[in-house]
N, C-alpha and C positions, 0 to 999 in steps of 0.2 A: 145124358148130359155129356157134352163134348170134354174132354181131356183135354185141356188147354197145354200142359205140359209134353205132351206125348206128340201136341200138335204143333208146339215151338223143336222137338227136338228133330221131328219130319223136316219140318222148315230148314234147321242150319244144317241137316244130314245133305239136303235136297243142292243147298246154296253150294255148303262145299264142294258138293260135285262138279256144277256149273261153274262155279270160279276156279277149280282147278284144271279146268278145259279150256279154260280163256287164252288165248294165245297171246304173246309177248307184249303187242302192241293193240289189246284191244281196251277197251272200255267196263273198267268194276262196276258192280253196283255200286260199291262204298264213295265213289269217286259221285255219284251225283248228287245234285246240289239242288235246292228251291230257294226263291224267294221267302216264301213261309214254311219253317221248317215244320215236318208232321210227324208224327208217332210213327215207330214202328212196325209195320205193317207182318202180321207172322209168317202168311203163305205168297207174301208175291213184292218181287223187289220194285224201286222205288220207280224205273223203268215199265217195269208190266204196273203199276200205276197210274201212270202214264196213258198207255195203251186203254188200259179198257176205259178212263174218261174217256178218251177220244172216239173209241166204238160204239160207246154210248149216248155222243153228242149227237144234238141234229143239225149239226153243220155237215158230220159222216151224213147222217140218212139223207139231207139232202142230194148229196152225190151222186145218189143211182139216177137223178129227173135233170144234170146238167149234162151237156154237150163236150166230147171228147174233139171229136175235130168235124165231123160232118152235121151241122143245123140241122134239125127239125127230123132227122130223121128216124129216133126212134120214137115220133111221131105214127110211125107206118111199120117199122121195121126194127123189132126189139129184140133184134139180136145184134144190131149195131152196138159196137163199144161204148160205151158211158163213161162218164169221169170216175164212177163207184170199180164199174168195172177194170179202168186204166188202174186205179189205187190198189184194188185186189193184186192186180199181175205185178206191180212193182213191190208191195210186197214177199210175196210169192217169192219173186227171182232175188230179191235184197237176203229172203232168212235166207234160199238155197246155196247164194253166195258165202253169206257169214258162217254158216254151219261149217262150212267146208275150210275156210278162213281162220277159225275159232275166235269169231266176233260174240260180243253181247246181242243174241238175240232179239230179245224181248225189248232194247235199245233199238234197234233197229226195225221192229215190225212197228212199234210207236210214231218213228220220225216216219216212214212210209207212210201210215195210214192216215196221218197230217197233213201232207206235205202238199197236199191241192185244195185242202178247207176252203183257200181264198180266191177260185176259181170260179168267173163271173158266167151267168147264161150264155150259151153260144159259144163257147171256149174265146178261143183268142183273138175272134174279129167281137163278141162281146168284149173282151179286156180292152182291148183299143178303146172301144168306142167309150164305157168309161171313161177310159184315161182323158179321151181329150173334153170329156165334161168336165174332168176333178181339174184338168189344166185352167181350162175356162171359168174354175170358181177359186181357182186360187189356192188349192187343199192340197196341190204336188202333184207329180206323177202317182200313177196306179201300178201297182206291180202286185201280180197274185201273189208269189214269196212272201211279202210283204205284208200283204193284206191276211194271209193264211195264219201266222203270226198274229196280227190284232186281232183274227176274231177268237184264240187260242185265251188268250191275252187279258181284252178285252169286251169281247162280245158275249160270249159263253156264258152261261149261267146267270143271266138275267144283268149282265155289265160286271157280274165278278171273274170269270176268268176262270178255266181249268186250272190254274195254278201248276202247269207242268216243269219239272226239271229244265235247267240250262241247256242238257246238254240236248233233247227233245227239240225243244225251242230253238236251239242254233242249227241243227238238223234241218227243220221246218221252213228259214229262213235261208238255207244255203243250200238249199236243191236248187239246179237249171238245167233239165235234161236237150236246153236246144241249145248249148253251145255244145262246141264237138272238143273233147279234150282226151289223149291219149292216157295220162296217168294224170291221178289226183294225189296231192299230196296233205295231210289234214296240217290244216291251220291251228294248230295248239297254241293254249292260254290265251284265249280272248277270254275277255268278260265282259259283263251286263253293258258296260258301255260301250263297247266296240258294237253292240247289236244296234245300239242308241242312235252313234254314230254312220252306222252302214244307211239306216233306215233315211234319214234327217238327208245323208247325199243320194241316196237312189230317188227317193221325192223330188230334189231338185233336179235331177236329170244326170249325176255326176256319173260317171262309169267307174267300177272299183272292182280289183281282184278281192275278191272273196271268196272262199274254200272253209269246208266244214272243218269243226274242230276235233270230230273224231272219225275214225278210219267207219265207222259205222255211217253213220253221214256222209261218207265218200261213196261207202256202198250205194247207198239209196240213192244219192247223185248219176253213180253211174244205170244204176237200173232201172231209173226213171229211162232214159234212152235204151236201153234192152225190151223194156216193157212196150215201147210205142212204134220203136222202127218196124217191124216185120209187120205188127198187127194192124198199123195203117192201112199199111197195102192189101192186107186182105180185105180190111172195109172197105175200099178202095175198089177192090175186084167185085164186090157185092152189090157196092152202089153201080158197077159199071161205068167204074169214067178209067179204067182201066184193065188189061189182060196180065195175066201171068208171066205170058211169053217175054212183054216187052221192057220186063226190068234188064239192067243187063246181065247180060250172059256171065262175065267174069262172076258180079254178084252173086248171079245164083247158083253158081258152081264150087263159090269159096263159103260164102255165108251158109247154104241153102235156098231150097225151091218154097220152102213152107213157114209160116211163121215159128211153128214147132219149132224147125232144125234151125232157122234164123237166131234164137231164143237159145236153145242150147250149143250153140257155137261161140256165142257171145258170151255167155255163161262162163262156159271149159278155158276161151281166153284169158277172163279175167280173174278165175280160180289159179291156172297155172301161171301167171303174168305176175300174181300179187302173194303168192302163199309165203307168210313168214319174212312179207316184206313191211314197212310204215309208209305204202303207200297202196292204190289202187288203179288196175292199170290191164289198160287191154295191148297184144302184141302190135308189132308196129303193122304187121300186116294185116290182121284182121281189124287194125285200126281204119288203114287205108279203105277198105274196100266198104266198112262200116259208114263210113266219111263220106263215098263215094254215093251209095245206096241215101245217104241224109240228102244230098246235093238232088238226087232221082227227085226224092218225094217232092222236095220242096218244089222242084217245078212240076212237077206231073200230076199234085195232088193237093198242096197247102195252096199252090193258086192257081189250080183249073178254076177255069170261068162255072165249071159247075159246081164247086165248093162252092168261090165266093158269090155265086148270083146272089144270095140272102145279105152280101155284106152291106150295100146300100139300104137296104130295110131293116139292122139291127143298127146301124149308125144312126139312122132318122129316128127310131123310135126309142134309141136311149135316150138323146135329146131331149124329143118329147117329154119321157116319162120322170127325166132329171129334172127337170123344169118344171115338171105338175107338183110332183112329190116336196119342192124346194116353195111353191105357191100355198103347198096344201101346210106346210109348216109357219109361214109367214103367217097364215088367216086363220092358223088354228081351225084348221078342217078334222076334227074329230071324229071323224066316221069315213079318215081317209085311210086305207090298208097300214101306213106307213106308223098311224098310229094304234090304230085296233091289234096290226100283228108284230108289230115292232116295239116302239116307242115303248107303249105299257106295259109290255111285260120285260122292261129296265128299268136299273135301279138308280138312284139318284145320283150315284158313281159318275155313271156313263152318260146320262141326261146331261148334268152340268160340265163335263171332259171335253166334250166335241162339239162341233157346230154344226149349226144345219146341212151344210152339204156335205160333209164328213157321216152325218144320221143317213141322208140319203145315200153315200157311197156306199154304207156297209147296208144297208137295207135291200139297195140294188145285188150287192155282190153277193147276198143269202141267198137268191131268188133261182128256184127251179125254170129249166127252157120254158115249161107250161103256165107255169104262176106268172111269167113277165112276158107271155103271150096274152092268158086273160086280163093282165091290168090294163094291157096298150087299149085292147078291146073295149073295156066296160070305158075307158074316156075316152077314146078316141073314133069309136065306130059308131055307125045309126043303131040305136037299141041297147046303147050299153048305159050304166046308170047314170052318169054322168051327163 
């Protein structure tokens, strides 16, 4: 029989260590917060609670079957990056930062492992194309942050909701590893309505500075961009729509030649730039030339005509499929995916909360590259059920 005594005093021996390691300006456990508040949990703070909902969701296992930046292709070639695999390495480089930092871990391996739940098929020429279906139905703009957040929220557990801490949840919502920013500063004391507010003007199109509310969510902000720049390019060099040679030469002599040294130079920046500071913060030069290598890809790789040839066939067949899926709920198509793997297994919560194209946004935004390859298929091709 377990010693439940001997097994609370592991726990606060365990805690006090960990909290006496935290450095000036990081994040307590004591300090988080729920909606609905829960028992005390003996071996794992309110954070690593957090955490293993999220590893246990299948919004996480969906991850390894969507799209990092190049379509279709671990269709052929599974050793291409995946969004599973993008969320590994951002976390990875977020603990190795905090560790060193003396951040709340377990705070920050949580908001990482979240922080692309709301990440549609086909990465971000699928978000597009989304987007201007939710535009077209009137539901707001689409934003994965955003979306990642509802299904945390609201999607999870049958329309109830992992019920994770604020400070997770502002995390989750205040990552954007494509804007390029030298130092982050955390946005302290928002609360629930500020998240209200962000969501309500990014729908409508508004632009708003927004920064996480703890230095751990700045982490993860910044290593979202640690984790993507170097390893692009080497997918990049795989798929062959590029060489090694032809990054530039400054880049690869400051940064690195490898994703490896690319990853640990950005890393050692932003460990010596930030330690024992309230903010996070890469140097001004290895900013530059970080900047520079963003500016590369974008034109060498996010729009080579060989990335996007797929883009005019993931725009055409969201369309489509927004539009079947939005028929199939009007006529009460009950043997239509959207209700067999969706719809029915929610709860009256979420049924009555949302409208139908809201059912289809997030029905669309679950969906593995392969699951919204076979649906286009079974309606839209000769031989499929439909």
């Amino acid at each position: 029989m377990i010693d439940e005594k001997k097994l609370a005093m592991i726990y606060r021996e365990n805690a006090r260590r960990v909290t006496s390691n935290l450095g000036d300006y990081a994040c307590r456990d004591n300090e988080a917060t729920r909606l609905s508040p829960e028992p005390h949990d003996l071996l794992r703070s309110a954070f690593a609670i957090d955490r293993d909902r999220i590893l246990y969701s299948g919004a996480y296992r969906r991850n390894q079957g969507k799209t990092q930046v190049f379509a279709f292709t671990n269709l052929f070639d599974e050793e291409m990056t995946n969004r599973s695999l993008h969320t590994t390495y951002v976390a990875q480089t977020a603990r190795r930062i905090g560790l060193n930092l003396r951040l709340n871990q377990d705070l920050i391996e949580a908001i990482a492992l979240a922080h692309d739940l709301g990440h549609t098929p086909f990465g971000h020429d699928g978000e597009a194309a989304l987007n201007r279906c939710c535009l077209q139905y009137g539901i707001g703009e689409f934003h994965h942050n955003i979306q990642s957040l509802h299904i945390v929220d609201n999607i999870s557990s049958r329309g109830e909701g992992l019920d994770l801490t604020f400070q997770v949840r502002d995390g989750i919502i205040s990552h954007d590893g494509e804007v390029h920013e030298q130092k982050l500063f955390p946005q302290r004391g928002k609360v629930e309505a500020d998240i209200t507010s962000y969501i309500n003007s990014r729908k409508r199109g508004d632009k708003m500075e927004w920064l996480p509310a703890t230095l751990e969510g700045c982490v993860v902000r910044i290593a979202d961009t640690i984790a993507y720049i170097g390893q692009d390019i080497e997918d990049a060099i795989r798929y062959r729509i590029l060489k090694a040679d032809e990054l530039p030469r400054d880049c690869r002599e400051y940064l690195g030649n490898s994703n490896g040294k690319v990853v640990d130079t950005l890393i050692r920046s932003v460990i010596v730039s930030s330690f024992e500071q309230d903010f996070i913060a890469f140097d001004q030069e290895t900013s530059y030339y970080l900047h520079k290598l963003k500016k590369f890809n974008y034109e060498r790789i996010y729009t080579n005509e060989n990335v996007k040839k797929f883009k005019k066939i993931v725009d055409r067949s969201m369309k489509l499929i927004f539009e079947q899926y939005l028929e199939d709920l009007e006529k009460e198509y009950r043997d239509s995916m959207i209700f067999t793997q969706f719809l029915d297994r929610k709860n009256e919560k979420y049924l009555s909360g949302f409208s139908n194209a809201e059912k289809v946004r997030d029905f669309i935004s679950t969906m593995t590259d392969r699951y919204f390859d076979e649906e286009i298929q079974k309606y839209f091709l000769p031989g499929g059920n439909y």
